[in-house]
N, C-alpha and C positions, 0 to 999 in steps of 0.2 A: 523706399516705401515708408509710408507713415499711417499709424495705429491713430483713427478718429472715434465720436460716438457719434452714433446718431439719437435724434429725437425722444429715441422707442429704446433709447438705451443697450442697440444692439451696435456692436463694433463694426466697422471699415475699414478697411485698411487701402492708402488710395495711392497713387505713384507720383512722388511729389514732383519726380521733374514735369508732369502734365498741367499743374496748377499755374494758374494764368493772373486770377485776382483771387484777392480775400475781400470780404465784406462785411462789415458790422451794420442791419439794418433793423431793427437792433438785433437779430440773429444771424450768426457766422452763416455767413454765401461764400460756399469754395463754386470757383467759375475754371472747369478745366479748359486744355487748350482743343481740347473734342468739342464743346461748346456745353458740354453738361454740367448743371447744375447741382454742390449739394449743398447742403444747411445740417450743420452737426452745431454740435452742444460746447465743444471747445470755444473761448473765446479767438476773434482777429489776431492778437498779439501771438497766443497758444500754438494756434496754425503758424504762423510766420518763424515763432522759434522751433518747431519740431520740423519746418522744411530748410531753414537753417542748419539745425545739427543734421540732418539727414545729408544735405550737401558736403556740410565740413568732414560727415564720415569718410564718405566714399571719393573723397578728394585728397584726402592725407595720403602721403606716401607710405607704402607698403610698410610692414613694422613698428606702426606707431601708433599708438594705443592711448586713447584720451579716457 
């Protein structure tokens, strides 16, 4: 899971293994794999690295602590 903002400056928190595209038009479009759409305040790159470290977390082997 990963902590986003929205618009209205209220937080989301959305499940990244569900994210399908990121969008820069010029405002971030997360395209989940449900087909929903959202548009948060984080930049493309922002998304990309916080579903990155969210992968590397839950991927490491048991013990080891980044």
């Amino acid at each position: 899971m990963i902590i986003l903002t929205r618009f209205d400056n209220k937080e989301l928190v959305i499940n990244a293994e569900l994210v399908q595209f990121v969008e820069s038009k010029p405002d971030t479009i997360i395209t989940l794999t449900t087909g929903e759409k959202i548009i948060v305040k984080e930049s493309r790159d922002e998304v990309v690295n916080r579903v990155i470290r969210y992968k590397q977390l839950i991927h490491q082997p048991p013990g080891i602590t980044k």
